[in-house]
TIMAR-643332 format. One record per atom (N, C-alpha, C): residue in one letter; y, z, x. Coordinates in steps of 0.2 Angstrom, whole numbers, plus 5000, padded with zeros to 4 digits. Layout:
<atoms>
aYZX...
</atoms>
This chain:
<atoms>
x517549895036x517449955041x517150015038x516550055041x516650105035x516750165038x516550205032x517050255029x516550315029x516750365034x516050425031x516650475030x516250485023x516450545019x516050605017x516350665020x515950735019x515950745012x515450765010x515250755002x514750825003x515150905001x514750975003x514350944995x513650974993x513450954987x513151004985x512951044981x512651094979x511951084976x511251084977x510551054976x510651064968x510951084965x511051074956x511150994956x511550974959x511850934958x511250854963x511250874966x510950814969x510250794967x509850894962x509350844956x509450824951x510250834950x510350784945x510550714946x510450684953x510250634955x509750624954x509350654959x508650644959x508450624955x508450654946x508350654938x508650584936x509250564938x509650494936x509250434940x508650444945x508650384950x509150374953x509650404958x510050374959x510250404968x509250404970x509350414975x508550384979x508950334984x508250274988x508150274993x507350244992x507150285002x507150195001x507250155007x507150105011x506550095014x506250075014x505350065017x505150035026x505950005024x505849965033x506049985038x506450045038x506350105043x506250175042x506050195035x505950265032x504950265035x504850335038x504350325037x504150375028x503350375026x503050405024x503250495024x503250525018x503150585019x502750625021x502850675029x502450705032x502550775032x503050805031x502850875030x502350915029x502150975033x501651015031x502051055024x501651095023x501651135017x501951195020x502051215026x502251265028x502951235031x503251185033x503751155034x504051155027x503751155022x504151145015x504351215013x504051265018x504151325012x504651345016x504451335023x504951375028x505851355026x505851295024x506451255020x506651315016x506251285009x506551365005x506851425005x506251455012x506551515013x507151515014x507451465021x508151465021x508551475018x508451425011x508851435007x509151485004x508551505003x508451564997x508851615002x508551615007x509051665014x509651665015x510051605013x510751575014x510851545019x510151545025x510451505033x510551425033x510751425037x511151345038x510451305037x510751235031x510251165034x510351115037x510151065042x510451045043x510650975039x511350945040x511750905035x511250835034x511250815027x510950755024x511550695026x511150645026x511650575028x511350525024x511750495019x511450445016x512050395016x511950335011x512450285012x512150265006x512950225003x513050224995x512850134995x512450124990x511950064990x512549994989x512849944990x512749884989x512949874982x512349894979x512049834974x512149884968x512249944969x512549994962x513050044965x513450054963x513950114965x513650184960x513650224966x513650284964x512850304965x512450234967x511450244970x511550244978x511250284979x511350294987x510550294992x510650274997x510050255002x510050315008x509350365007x509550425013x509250395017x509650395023x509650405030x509450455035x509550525035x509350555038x509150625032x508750655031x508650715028x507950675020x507650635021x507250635017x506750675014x506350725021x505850735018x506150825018x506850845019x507050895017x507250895008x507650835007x507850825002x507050814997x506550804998x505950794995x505650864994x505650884998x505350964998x505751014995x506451004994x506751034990x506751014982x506850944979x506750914972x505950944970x505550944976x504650934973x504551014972x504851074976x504751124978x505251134969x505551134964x505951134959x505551104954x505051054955x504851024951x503951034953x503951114954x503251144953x502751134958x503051094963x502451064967x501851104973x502351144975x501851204978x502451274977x502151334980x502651394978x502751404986x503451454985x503751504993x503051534996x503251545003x502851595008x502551645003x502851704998x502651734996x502351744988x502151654988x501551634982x502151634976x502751624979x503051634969x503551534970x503351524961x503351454959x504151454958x504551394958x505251384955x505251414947x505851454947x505651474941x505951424937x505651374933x505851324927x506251354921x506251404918x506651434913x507251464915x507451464919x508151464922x508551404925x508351364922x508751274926x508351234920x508751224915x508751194908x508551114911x508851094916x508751014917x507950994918x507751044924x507151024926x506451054919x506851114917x506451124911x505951064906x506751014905x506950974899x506450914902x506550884909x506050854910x505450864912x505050944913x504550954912x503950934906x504450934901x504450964893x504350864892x504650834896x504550764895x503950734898x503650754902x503050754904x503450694913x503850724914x504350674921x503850724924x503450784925x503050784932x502650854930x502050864935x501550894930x501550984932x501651024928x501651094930x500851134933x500851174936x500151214938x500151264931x499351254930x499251294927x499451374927x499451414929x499751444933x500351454936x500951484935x501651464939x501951544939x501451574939x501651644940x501351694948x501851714952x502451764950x502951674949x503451694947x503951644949x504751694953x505051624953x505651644956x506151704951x506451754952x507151754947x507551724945x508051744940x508551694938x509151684944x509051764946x509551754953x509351724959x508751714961x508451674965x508351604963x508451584957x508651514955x509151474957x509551544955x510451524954x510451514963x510251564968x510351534975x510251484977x509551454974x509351394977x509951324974x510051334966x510351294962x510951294967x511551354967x511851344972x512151324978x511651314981x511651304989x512051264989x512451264993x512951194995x512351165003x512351105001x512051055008x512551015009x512651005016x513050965021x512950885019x513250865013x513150785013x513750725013x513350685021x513850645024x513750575019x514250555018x514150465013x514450425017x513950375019x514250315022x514450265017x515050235018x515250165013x515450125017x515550035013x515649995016x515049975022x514449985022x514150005029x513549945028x513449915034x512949825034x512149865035x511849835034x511149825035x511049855043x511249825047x511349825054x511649885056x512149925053x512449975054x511950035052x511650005047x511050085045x510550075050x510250015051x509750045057x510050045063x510450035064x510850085070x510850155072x511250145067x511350255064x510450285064x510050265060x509350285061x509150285065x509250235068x508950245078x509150275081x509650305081x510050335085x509950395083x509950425077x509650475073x509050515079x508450475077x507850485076x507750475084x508150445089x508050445096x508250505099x508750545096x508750635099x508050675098x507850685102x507350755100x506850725097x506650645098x506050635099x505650645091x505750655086x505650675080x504850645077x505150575079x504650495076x504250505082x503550475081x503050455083x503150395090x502850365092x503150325094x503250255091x502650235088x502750185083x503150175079x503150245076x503650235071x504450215074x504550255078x505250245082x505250155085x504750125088x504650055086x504850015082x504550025076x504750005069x505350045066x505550065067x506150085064x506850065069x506650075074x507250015080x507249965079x506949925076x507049865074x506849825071x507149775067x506949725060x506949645063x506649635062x506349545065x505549535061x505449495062x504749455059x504149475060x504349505066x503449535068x503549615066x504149645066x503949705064x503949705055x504149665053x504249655044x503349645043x503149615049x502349585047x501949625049x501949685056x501749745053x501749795050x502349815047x502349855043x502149845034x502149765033x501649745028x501049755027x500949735033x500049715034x499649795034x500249835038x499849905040x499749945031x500549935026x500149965020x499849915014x499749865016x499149835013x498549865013x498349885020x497849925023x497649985021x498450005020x498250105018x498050105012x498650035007x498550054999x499150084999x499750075002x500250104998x500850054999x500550015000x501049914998x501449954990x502249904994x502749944988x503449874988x503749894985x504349864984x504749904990x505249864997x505449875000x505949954998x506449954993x506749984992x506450034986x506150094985x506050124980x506550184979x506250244974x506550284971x506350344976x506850404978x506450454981x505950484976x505950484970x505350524966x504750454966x504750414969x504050374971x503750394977x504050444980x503850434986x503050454988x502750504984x502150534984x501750464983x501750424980x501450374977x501050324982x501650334989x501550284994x501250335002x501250394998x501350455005x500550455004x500350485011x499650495013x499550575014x498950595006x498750665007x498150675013x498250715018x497750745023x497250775020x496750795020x496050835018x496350895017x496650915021x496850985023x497351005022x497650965019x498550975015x498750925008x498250965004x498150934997x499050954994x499450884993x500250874993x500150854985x499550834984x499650774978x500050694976x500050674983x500150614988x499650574983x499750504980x499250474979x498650424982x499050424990x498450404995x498050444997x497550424996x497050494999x496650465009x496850515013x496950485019x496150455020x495450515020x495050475019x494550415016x495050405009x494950315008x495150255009x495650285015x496050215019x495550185023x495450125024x495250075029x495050135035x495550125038x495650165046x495250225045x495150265040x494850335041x494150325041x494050295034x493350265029x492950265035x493050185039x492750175044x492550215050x492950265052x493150315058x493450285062x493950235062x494350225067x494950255071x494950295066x495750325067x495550395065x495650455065x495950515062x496450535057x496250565052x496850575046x497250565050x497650645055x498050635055x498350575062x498050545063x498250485065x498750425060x498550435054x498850395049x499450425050x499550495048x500250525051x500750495055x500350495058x500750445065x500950375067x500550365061x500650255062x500250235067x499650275070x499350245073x498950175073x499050175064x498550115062x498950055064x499850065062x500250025064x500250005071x500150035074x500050035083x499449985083x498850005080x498449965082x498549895081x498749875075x498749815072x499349775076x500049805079x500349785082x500049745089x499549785093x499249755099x498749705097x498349725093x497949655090x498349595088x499049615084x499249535083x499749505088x500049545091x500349525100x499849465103x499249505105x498749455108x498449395104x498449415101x498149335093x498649285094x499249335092x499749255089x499949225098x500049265104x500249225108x499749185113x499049205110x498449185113x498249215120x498449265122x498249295126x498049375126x497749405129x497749465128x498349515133x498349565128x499049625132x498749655135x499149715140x498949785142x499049815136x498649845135x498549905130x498949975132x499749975130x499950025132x500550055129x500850105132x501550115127x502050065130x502050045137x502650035139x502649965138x501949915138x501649855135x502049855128x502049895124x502149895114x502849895116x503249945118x503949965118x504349895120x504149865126x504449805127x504349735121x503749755119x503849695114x504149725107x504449765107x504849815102x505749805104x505949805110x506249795114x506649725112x507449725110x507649655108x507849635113x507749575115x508049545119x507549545127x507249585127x506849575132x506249505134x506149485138x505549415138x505049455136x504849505135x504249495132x504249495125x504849515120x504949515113x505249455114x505449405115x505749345114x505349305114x504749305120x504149245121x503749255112x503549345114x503249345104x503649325098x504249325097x504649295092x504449225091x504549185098x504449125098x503849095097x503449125098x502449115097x502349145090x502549185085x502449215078x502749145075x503449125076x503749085073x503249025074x502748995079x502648945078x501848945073x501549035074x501049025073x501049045064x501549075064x501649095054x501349165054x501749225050x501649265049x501149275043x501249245040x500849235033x499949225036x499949155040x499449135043x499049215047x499349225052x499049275055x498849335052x499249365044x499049405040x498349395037x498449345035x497749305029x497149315036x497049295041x496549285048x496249345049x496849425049x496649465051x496349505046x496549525039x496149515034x495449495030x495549425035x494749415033x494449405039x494549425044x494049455049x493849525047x494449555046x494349635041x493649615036x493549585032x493049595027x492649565029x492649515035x491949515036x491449565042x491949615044x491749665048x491349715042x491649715037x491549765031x491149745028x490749665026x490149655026x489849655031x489649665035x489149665042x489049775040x489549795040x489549865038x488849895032x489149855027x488749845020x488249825019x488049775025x487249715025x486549785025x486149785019x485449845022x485949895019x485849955023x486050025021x486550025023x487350045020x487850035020x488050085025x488450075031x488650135037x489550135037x489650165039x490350165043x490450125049x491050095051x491050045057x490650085064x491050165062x490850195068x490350225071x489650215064x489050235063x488650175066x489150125065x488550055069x488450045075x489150055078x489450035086x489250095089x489150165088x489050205092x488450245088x487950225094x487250275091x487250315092x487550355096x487550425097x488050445093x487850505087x488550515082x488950545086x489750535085x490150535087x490750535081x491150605084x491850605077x492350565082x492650535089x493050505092x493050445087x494050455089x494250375085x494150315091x494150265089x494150225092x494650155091x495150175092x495450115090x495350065096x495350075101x495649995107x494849955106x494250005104x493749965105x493549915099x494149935093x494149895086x494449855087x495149865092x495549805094x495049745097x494549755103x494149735104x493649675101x493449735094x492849705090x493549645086x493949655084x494049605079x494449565082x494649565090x494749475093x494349465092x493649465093x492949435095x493049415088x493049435084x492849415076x493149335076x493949365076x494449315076x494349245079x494049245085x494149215090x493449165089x492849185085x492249135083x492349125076x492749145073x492949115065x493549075064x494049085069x494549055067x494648995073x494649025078x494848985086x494348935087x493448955085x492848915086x492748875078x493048895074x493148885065x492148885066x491948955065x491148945064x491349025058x490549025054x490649075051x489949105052x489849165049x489449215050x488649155045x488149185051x487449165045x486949215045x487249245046x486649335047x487049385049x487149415041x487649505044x487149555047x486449545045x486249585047x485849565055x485949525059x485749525066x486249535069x487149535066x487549555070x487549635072x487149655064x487349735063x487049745068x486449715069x486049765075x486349735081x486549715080x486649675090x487249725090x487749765084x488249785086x488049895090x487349885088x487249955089x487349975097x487750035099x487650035104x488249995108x488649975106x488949915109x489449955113x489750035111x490050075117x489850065122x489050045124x488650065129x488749995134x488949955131x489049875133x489549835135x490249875134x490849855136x491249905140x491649905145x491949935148x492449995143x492550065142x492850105140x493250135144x493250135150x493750185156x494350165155x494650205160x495450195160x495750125161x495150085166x495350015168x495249955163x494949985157x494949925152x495349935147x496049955148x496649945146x497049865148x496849855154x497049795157x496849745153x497249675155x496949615152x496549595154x496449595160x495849565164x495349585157x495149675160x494749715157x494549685151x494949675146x494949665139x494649625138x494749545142x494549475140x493749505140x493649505149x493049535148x492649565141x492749615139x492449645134x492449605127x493049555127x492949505122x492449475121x492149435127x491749395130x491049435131x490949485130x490549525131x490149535126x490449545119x490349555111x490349505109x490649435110x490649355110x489849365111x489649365117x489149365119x488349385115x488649475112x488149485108x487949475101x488549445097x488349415090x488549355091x488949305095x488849235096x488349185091x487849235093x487349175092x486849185083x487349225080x487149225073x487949195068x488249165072x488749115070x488449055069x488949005065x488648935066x489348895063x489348855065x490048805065x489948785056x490648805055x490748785048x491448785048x492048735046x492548745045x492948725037x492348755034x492748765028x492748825025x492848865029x492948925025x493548955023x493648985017x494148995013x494649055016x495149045021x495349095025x496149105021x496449055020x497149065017x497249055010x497549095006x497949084999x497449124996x496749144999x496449194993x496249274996x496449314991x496449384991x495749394996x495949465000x495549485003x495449555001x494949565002x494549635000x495049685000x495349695007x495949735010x496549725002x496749655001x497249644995x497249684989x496349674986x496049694981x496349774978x496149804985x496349904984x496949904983x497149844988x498149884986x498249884979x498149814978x498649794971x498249844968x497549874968x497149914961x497749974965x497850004970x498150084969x499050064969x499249994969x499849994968x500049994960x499349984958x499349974949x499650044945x499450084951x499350164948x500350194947x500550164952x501150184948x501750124948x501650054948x501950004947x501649994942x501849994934x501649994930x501649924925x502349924928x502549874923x502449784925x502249814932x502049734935x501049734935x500849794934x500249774933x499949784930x499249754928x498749764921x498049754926x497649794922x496749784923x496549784920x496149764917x495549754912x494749754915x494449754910x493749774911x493249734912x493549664906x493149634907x493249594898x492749524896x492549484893x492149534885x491749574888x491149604884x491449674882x491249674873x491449744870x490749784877x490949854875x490449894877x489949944872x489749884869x489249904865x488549874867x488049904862x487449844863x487449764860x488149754858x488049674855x488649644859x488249614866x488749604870x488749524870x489349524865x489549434863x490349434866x490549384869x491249384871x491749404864x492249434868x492849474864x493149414865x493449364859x494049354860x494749374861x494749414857x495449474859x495549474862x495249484868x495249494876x495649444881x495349394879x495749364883x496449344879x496549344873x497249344869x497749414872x497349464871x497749514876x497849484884x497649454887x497749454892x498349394894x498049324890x498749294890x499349314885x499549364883x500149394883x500349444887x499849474891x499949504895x500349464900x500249434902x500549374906x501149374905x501349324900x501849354897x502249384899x502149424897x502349514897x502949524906x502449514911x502249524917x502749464918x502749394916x503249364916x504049354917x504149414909x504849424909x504949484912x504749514915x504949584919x505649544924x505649494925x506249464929x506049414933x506649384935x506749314941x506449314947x506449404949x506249384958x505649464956x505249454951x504949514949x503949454950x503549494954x502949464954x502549524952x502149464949x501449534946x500749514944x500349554945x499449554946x499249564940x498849534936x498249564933x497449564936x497149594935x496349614937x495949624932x495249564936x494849574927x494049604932x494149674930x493249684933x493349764934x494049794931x494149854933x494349864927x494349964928x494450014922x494850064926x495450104923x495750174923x495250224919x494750194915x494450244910x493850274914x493750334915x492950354916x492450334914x492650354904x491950334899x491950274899x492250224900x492150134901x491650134908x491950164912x491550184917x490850184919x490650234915x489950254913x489550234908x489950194903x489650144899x489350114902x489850074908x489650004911x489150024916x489050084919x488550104923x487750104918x487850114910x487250134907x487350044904x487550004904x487549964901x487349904903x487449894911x487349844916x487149874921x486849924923x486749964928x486749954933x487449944936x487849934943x488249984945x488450014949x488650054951x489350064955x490150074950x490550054951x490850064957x491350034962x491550064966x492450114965x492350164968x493150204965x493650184969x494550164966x494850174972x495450204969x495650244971x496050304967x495750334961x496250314956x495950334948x495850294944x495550214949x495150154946x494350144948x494050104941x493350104946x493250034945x493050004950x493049934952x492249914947x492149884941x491449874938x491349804939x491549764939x491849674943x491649644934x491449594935x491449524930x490549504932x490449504936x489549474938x489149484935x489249574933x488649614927x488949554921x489349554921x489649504913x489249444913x489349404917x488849344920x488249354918x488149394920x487249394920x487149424914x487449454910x487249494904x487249414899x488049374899x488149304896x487149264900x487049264904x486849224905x486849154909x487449164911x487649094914x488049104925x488249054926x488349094933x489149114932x489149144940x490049174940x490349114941x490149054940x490749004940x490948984934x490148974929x490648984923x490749034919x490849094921x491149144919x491749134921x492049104925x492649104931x493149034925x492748994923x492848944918x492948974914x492649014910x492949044903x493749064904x493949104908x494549144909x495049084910x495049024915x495148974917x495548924910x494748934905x494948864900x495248904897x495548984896x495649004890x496549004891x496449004897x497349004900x497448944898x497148914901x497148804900x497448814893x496948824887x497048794882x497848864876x498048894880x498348944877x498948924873x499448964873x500048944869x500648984874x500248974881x500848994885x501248934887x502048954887x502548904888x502448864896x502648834896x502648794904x503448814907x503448844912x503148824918x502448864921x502648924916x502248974916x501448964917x501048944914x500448904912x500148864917x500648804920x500248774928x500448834933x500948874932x500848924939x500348964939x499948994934x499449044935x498949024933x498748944931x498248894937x498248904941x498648864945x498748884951x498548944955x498749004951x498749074956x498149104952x497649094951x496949134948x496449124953x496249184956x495749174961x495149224960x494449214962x494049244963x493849274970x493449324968x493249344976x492649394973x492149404979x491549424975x491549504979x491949534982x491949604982x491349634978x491049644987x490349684989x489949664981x489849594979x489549594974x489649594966x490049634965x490349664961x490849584956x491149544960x491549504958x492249534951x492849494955x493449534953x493749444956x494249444946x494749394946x495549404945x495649394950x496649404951x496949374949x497449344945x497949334942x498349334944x498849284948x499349304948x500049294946x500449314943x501049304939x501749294943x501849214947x502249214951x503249214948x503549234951x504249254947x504349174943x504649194938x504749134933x505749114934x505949064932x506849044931x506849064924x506649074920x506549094913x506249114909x506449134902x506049174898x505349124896x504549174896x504149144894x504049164886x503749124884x503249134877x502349124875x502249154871x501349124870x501649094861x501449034859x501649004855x502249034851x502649014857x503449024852x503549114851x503149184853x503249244854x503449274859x503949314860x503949344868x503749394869x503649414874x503249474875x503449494880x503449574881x503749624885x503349674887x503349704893x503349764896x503749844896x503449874891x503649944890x503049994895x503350024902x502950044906x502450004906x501450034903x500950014903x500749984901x501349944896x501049944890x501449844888x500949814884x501249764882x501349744875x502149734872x502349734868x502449674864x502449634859x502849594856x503649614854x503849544857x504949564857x505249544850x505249574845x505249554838x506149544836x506349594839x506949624837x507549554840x507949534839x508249474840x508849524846x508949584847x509349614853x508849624859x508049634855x507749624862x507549584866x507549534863x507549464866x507949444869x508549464868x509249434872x509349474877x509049554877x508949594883x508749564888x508049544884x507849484890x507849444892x508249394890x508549324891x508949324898x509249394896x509949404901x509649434909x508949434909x508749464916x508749384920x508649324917x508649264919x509149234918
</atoms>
């Protein structure tokens, strides 16, 4: 049964949680961090004012006593810990004062987060002590099911309309198709994560606006959705993109086309209703896995027809008269059509660039009024676009649609590398960056221990390596003066690929793609380890550039590279020498 317990707590106290990790956002109905910067201050003032906030709700975790999952009051509880930890100052320009609260000093001092150059006026010692003092209204649920929290959420976020409405969709409720879009949608953004994270991750996965620089590490104009102009920043906001991909894959998996609407989406969101039951039943047969891999790479081949000739925006192609309107129903549009002559007719593209132009003006050639919200309307418009790039298709059915990374996968894992440290590595490449560019052995010795490494992180633990990338600038610009190609940026990575190596070696990307191949082959990694990442090493030629992924599927035990273990300290990959650290690790399998 459970048990709610008033828990009054004083924000001294609860960032001394914050500082223990022992406070977790849930990803399957939490949205993103959205607050303005004037919604965070106005907070503070409260504080600093003495007026009421309203009460926190979390629930005490399962799987560790004393780690808790907040429920309602995230992005207060964020604005408070971030507003302490320097992140912007009150309405009247003044910073937390850090010298009067020894904790947060102590992990500034640690480099736990990054101060402004500048932190003056700041707060007083007495305007500290207010804030530190504040008692918050904190409810603790215990004893409480899976089932019990998204109830309390939904019922939360159903008063006064708070969520969006997708979000209130996805967050009402947990089944297969909403788990598949809310996957698929932050694959897309670049902020794909471990279901359960830390509140002090939260920026990591949160979407900075143009206009309200948070120091969020998505930036909203390098998302898919924006890049293109499909969407509006603040459309990401709102989960729009989720919306979209919701009605896109409704009609896909069940083979027909929907109304495009709220009350259309709500009912398939809706348990128990026949329109949520028939989709259950049509996901279940068609695979959610499947449907992800298809939509994907229709995605990248809209993105090559984008990039064929002079590279544009989707929404620079489709519409000749410039225009800043989002367009998502007529994206939904464009990428049945894709799906439907690639996947359903199994033909593939044989000229990006006759589709690009056939796509110009294509607003002008499909129905846009209020009536082409219908299905009728919609097939129509399907069959309309069908019609204008049709005939630069051509029947092929061996094209690589499942088990290999798609352009879309590529950006995640690079910005999820940014703060999931220990599960991921990138490398630059085969070739020192000098003028005597002979293959590094090293290189790939570092890399199969890196493996390794990435290996023992744990039993139900996966992880990436990337070889065609740099965190570094000056590697960067080397490789721009040394192979003169011209990196692609995704966060505070630059995409350099592996092809310039190619070509510099001399030989093709396929035996380049065999060096790395023979090198694992012939290595002194332990089995099981070794045939699974055969197995999981893929290529993909991104926009030219070419980038080989790795992947490190969870292992049942400890690996080694002839007879060494090897570990992960944050970023870094360590040899396990010490006979207590090896039993450390022994004991995670």
């Amino acid at each position: 049964m459970i048990e709610l317990a008033s828990q009054p707590t004083p924000i001294q106290s609860l960032y001394v949680w914050y500082s223990e990790n022992k406070l977790y956002v849930n990803r399957r109905y939490q949205r993103k961090l959205v607050w303005t910067l004037e919604e965070k201050q106005k907070l503070i003032e409260s504080i600093l004012k003495k007026y009421p906030v309203p009460a926190i709700l979390i629930a005490e975790r399962e799987e560790a006593a004393g780690t808790y999952e907040i429920i309602d009051g995230l992005q207060r509880l964020h604005a408070i810990m971030s507003f302490i930890e320097m992140a912007f100052p009150t309405i009247e320009g003044k910073y937390f004062g850090l010298q009067h609260f020894p904790t947060a000093q102590s992990r500034a001092n640690d480099k736990a987060f990054i101060t402004p150059e500048n932190t003056e006026p700041s707060l007083s010692a007495k305007e500290v002590g207010t804030i530190l003092d504040y008692t918050l209204a904190v409810s603790v649920m215990r004893n409480v099911t899976e089932a019990e929290v998204n109830d309390v959420f939904d019922r939360i976020n159903t008063y006064g309309h708070r969520l969006s409405d997708q979000e209130r969709r996805q967050a009402g409720i947990q089944n297969e198709f909403s788990t598949m879009i809310r996957q698929l949608a932050c694959t897309l953004r670049g902020d794909a994560s471990t279901d359960i994270l830390l509140l002090n991750s939260m920026p990591s996965i949160s979407i900075d606006l143009p206009m309200t620089k948070h120091g969020y590490k998505v930036q909203a104009d390098e998302v898919f959705w924006v890049k293109q102009g499909i969407l509006r920043t603040t459309d990401l906001r709102d989960s729009m993109d989720e919306q979209c991909i919701a009605d896109i894959a409704a009609c896909i998996v069940q083979g027909k086309t929907i109304e495009r609407s709220k009350d259309a989406l709500d009912r398939l969101y809706t348990t128990d209703t026949p329109e949520s039951t028939q989709l259950l039943e049509a996901l279940k047969l068609y695979g959610s896995e499947k449907f992800a891999a298809e939509f994907k790479f229709c995605i990248d081949e809209i993105l090559e027809v984008c990039e064929e000739g002079t590279p544009k925006k989707l929404r620079d192609v489709i519409f000749k008269k410039k225009t800043s309107n989002a367009f998502p129903s007529v994206f939904a549009i464009l990428l049945m059509s894709f799906h439907e002559l690639i996947v359903k007719e199994e033909k593939k593209i044989a000229n990006y660039a006759n589709i690009k132009d056939a796509l110009v003006d294509m607003d002008q050639r499909i129905e846009t009024n209020r009536r082409a919200t219908s299905p009728e309307e919609r097939r129509k418009n399907i069959n309309t676009i069908k019609g204008l790039i049709g005939s630069f298709f051509v029947e092929d059915n061996t094209q690589k649609i499942y088990g290999n990374h798609a352009i879309t996968d590529i950006e995640s894992i690079i910005r999820r590398s940014e703060f999931e440290l220990a599960d991921y590595e990138l490398k630059q490449g085969l070739l020192p960056l000098t003028d005597n560019r002979e293959i590094n052995t090293e290189m790939t010795k570092k890399v199969i221990n890196t493996i390794c490494a990435i290996a023992n992180n744990g039993p139900n633990r996966i992880g990436k390596l990337i070889i065609g990338v740099t965190d570094k600038d000056s590697d960067a610009n080397k490789i721009k003066e040394l192979d003169k190609i011209e990196p692609r940026v995704i966060g505070n990575r630059s995409i350099v690929g592996v092809t310039r190596e190619a070509r510099s070696l001399q030989i093709s990307t396929e035996d380049y793609f065999s060096i790395w191949k023979n090198a694992i082959r012939k290595s002194g990694l332990s089995e099981p380890l070794k045939n699974s990442v055969m197995s999981n090493i893929d290529y993909h030629s991104y926009y030219g550039l070419g980038i080989i992924v790795i992947t490190i599927q969870p292992q049942k035990e400890l690996s080694y590279v002839d007879n060494h273990v090897y570990w992960r300290i944050g970023n870094e990959t360590q040899r396990a020498d010490a006979v207590k650290d090896i039993a450390t690790l022994a004991r995670r399998f």
